[in-house]
C-alpha positions as CSV (number, residue, x, y, z in Angstrom):
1,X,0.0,0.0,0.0
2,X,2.8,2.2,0.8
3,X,4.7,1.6,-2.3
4,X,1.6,2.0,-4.5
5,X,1.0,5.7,-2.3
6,X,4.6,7.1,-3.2
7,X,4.6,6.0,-6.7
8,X,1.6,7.7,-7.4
9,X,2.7,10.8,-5.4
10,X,6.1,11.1,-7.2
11,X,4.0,12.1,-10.4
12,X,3.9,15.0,-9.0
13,X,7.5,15.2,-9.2
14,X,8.8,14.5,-12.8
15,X,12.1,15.8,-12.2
16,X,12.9,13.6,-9.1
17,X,13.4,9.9,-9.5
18,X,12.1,7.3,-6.9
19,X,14.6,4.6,-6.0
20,X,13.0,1.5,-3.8
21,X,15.6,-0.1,-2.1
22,X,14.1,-3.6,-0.7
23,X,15.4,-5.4,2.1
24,X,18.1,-7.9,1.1
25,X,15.9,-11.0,1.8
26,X,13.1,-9.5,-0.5
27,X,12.3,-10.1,-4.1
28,X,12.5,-7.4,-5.9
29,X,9.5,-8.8,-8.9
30,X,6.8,-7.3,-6.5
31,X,8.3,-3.9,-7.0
32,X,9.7,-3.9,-10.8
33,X,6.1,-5.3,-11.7
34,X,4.1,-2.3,-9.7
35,X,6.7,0.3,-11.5
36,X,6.2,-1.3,-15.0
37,X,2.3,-1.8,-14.5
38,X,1.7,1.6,-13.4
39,X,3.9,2.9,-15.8
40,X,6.0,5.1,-13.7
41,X,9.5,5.9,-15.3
42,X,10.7,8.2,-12.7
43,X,10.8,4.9,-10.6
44,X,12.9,2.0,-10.1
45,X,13.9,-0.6,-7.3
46,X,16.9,-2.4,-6.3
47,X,18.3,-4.7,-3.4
48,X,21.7,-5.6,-4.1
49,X,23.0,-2.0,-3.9
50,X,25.2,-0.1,-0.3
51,X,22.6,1.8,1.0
52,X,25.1,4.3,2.2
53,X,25.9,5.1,-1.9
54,X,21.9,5.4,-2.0
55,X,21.4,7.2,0.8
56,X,24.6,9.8,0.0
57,X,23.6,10.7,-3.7
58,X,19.5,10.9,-2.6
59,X,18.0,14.1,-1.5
60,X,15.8,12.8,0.4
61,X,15.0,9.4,2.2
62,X,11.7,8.2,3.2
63,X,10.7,4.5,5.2
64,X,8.6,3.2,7.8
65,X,10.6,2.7,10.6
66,X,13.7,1.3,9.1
67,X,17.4,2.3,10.3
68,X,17.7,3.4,7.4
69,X,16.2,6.6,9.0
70,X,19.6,6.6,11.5
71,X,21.2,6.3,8.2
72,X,20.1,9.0,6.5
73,X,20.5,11.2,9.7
74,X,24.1,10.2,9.9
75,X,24.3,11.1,6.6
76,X,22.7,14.2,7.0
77,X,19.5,13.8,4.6
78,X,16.4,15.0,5.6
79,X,13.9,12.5,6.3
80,X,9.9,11.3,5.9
81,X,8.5,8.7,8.2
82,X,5.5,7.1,7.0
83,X,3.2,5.3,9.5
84,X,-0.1,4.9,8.1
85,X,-1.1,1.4,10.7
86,X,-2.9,4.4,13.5
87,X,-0.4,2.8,15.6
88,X,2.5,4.6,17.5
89,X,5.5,4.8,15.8
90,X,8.1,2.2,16.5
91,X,10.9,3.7,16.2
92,X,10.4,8.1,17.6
93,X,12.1,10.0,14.6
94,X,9.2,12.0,13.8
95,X,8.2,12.3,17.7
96,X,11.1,13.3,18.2
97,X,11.3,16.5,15.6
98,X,14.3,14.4,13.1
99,X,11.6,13.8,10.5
100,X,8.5,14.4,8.9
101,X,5.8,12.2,10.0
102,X,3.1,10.8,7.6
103,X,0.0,9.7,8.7
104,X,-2.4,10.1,6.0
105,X,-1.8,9.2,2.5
106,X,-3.2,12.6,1.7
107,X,-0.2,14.2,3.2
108,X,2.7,12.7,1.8
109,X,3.0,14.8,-1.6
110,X,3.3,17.8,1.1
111,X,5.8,16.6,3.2
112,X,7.9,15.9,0.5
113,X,7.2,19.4,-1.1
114,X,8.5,21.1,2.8
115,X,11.0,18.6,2.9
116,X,12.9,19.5,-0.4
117,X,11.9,23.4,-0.9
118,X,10.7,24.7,2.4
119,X,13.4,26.8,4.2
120,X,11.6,26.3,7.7
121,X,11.4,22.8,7.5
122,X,14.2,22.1,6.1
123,X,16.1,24.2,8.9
124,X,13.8,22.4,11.6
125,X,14.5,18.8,10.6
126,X,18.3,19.7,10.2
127,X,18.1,20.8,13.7
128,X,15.9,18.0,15.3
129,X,18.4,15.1,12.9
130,X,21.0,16.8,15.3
131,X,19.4,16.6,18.8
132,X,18.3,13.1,17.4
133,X,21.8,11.3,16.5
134,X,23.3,13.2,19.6
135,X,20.7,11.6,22.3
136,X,20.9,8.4,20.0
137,X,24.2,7.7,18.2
138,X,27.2,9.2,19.1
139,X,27.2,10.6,22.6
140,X,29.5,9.8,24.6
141,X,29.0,9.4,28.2
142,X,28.7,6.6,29.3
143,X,25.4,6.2,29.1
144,X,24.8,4.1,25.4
145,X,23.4,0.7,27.5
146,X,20.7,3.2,29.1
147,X,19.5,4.5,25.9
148,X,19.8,0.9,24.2
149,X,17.9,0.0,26.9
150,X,15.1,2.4,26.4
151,X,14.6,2.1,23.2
152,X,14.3,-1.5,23.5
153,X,11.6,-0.8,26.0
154,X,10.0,1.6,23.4
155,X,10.0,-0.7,20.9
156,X,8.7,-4.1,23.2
157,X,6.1,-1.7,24.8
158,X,4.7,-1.0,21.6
């Protein structure tokens, strides 16, 4: 459902290409045949590609809750969440001010309008990536087992 959303939303993009990057235990016919059925020819998936090379030369990233989201923090990319279950969100990028959460389908094409072209945003989600890979990924203190810990919690709790 996800995929079929943001192939249809990136016609509203022509000059940005779409690049699905499935898991490496995934087959990658479910995804080739959606792009070729629907036609879309700003799309295109792969698997057997370093996702840090994707994630350098995109502009953008956008997943569920993948850590591919640290990833593209790390890396300095701005970043779209999409969580369309009504359910928290597993892992708190969004929540947490590092991305652009998507709940609705409706919203999507505008969060990745703010995410590429608005200055606010873009400033916002460069600061909140910051806050984010400090209290997450690099600190430290002394203190990585507590925050493994409590994300663990986060993510058994919900």
């Amino acid at each position: 459902v996800i995929t079929d959303k943001l192939l249809e939303t990136m016609r509203q993009f022509p000059d940005k290409q779409l690049l699905i990057k499935a898991d490496p235990y995934e087959r990658l016919a479910p995804y080739t045949e959606r792009i070729s059925v629907g036609s879309y020819i700003n799309a295109v998936a792969v698997r057997d590609i370093d996702i840090y090379t994707l994630i350098y030369f995109s502009e953008l990233v956008i997943t569920q809750d993948s850590t591919a989201g640290l990833e593209a923090m790390i890396l300095d990319k701005p970043l779209i969440t999409v969580n369309l279950t009504k359910r928290e969100d597993r892992v708190p990028y969004s929540g947490k001010g590092a991305a652009l959460g998507v709940y609705e389908e409706v919203d999507l094409s505008s969060a990745i309008e703010k995410a590429l072209t608005d200055r606010e945003t873009i400033l916002k989600l460069k600061i909140g990536r910051s806050a984010f890979l400090e209290e997450y990924a690099y600190k430290i203190d002394g203190k990585a087992n507590e925050r493994i810990s409590s994300l663990l919690k986060h993510y058994i709790e919900n």
